[in-house]
C-alpha positions as a Markdown table, in Angstrom:
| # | Residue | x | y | z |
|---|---|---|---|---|
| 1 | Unk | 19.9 | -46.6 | 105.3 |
| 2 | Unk | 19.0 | -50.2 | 106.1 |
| 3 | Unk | 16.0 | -49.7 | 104.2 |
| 4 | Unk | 17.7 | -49.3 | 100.6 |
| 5 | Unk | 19.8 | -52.4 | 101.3 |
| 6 | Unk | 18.5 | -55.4 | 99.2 |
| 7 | Unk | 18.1 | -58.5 | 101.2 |
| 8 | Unk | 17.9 | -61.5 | 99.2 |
| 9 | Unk | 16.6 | -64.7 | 101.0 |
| 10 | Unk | 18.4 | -66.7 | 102.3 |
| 11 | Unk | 19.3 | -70.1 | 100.2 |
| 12 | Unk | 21.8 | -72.6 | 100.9 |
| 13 | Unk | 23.2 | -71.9 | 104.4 |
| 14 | Unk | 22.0 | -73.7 | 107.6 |
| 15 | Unk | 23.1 | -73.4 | 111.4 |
| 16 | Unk | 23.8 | -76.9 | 113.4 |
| 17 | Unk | 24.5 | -77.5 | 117.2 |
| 18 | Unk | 25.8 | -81.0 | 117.4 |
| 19 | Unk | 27.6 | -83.0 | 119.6 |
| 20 | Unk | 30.9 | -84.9 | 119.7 |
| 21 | Unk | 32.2 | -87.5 | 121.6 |
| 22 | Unk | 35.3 | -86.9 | 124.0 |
| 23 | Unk | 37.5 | -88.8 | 126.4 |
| 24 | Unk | 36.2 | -86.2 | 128.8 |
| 25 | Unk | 32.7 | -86.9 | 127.8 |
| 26 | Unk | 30.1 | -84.7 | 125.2 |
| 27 | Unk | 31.1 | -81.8 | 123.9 |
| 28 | Unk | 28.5 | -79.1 | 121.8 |
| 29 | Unk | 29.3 | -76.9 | 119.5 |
| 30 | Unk | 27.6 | -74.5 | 116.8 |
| 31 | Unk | 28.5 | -75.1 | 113.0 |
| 32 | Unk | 27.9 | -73.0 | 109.8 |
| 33 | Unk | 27.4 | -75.0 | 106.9 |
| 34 | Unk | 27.5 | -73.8 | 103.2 |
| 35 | Unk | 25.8 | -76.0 | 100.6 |
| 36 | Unk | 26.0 | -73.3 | 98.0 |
| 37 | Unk | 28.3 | -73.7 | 95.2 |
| 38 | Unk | 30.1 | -70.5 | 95.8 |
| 39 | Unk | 32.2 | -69.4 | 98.7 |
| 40 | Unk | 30.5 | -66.6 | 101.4 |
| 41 | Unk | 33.0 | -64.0 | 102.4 |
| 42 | Unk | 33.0 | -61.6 | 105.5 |
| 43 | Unk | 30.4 | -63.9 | 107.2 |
| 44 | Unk | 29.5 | -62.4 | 110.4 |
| 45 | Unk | 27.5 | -64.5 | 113.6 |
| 46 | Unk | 26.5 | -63.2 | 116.6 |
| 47 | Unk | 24.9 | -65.3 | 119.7 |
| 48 | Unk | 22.8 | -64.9 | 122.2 |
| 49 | Unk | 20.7 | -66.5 | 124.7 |
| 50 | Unk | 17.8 | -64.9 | 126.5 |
| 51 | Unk | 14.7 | -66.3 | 128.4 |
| 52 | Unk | 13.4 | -67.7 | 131.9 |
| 53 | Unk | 16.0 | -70.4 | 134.0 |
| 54 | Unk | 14.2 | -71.4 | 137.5 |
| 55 | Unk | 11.8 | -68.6 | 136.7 |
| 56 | Unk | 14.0 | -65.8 | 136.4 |
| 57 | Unk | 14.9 | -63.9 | 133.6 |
| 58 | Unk | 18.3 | -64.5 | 132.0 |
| 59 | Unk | 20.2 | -63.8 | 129.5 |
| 60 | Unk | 24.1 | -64.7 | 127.8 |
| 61 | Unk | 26.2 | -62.3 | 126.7 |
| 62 | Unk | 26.2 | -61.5 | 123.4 |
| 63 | Unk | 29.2 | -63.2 | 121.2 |
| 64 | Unk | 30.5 | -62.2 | 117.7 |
| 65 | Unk | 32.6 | -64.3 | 115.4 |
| 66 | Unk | 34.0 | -63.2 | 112.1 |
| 67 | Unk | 34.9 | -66.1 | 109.4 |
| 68 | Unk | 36.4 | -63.7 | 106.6 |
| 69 | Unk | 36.1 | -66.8 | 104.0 |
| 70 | Unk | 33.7 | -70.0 | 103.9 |
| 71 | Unk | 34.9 | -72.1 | 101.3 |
| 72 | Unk | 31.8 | -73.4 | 98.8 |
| 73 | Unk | 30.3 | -76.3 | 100.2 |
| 74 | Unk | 32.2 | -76.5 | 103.6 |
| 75 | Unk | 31.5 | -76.2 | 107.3 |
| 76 | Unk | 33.2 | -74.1 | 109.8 |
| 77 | Unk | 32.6 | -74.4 | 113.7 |
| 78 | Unk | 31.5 | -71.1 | 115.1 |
| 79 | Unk | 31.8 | -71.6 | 119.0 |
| 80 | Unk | 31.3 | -74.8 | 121.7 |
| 81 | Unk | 28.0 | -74.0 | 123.5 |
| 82 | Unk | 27.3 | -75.3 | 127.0 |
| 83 | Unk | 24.1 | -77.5 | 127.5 |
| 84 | Unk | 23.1 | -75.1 | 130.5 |
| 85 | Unk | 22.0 | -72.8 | 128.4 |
| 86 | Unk | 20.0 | -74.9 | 126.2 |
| 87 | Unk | 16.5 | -74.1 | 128.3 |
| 88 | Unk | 17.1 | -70.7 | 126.7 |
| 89 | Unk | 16.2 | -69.1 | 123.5 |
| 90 | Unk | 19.3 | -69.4 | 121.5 |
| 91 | Unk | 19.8 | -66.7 | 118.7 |
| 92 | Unk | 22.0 | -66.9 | 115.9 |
| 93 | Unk | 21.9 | -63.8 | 113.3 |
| 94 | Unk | 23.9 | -64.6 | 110.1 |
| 95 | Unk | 25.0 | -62.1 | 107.5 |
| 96 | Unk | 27.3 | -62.5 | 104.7 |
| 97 | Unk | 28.2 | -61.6 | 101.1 |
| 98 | Unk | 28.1 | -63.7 | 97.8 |
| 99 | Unk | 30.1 | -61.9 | 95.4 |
| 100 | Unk | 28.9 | -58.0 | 95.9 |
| 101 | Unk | 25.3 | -58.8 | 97.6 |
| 102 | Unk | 24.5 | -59.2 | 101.7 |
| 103 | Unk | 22.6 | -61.8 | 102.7 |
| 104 | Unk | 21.2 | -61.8 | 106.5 |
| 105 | Unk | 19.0 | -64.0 | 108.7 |
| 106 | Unk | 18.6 | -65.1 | 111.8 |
| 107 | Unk | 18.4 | -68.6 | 113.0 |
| 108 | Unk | 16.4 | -69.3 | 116.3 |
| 109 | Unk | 17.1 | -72.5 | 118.7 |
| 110 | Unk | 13.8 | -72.7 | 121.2 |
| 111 | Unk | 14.1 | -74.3 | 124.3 |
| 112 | Unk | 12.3 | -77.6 | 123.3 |
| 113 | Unk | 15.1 | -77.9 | 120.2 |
| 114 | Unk | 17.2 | -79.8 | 122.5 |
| 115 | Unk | 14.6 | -82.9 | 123.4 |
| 116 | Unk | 16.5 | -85.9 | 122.5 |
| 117 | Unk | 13.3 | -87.0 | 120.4 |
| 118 | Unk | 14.5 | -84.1 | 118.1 |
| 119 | Unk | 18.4 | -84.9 | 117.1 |
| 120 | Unk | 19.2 | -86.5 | 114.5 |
| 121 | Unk | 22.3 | -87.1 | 112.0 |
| 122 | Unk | 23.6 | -84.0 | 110.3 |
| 123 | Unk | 24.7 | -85.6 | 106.8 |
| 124 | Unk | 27.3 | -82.7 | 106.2 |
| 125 | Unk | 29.2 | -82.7 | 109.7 |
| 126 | Unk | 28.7 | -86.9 | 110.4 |
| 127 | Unk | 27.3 | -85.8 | 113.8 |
| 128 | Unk | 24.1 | -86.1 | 115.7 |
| 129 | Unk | 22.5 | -82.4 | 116.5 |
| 130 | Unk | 19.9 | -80.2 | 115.6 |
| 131 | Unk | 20.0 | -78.6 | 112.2 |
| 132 | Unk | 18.1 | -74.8 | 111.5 |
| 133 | Unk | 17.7 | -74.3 | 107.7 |
């Protein structure tokens, strides 16, 4: 049961959307970043958006990505991600193993994440974006 599993907090792992550059103009995508000094294995993301757009209620479909390794100290893009859905709720839940132990959390993007007031330089990817920690 999901209540005898320990769930230790989460240290050391943080979720960017950032933005590059293109000849075709700016393109987003979602990063996992690993500070930690060990390497996660069978990390598992899923995505989702959900919220109002014009005043109706929307919502993405839900994605799932599977990075079997993530190297210590390394990044890995998950997924591009289109600026439409940025006046959403973006939800990110992140679950992976150190060794023999899960570790699980979810990281949430609100709609206001995206003012340009709010980016800023992510020092591990050398791109401008928002960083969840």
């Amino acid at each position: 049961m999901k209540k005898d599993i320990d769930f230790s907090p989460v240290t050391g792992v943080k979720l960017a959307i950032a933005k590059t550059e293109t000849a075709q103009g700016s393109e987003w995508a979602v990063y996992i970043i690993n500070l930690n000094l060990i390497e996660l294995t069978n990390v598992m993301i899923t995505s989702k958006g959900y919220g109002l757009l014009d005043g109706e209620k929307r919502q993405t479909s839900t994605l799932r990505h599977m990075i079997e390794e993530l190297g210590s100290q390394s990044v890995a893009k998950v997924e591009p991600i289109d600026p439409a859905v940025f006046a959403l709720t973006n939800e990110f839940w992140v679950s992976y193993y150190i060794l023999d132990q899960i570790f699980d959390k979810k990281f949430i993007f609100t709609p206001g994440s995206f003012d340009p007031s709010h980016l800023g330089l992510i020092p591990e990817l050398g791109l401008e974006g928002i960083l969840h920690s």
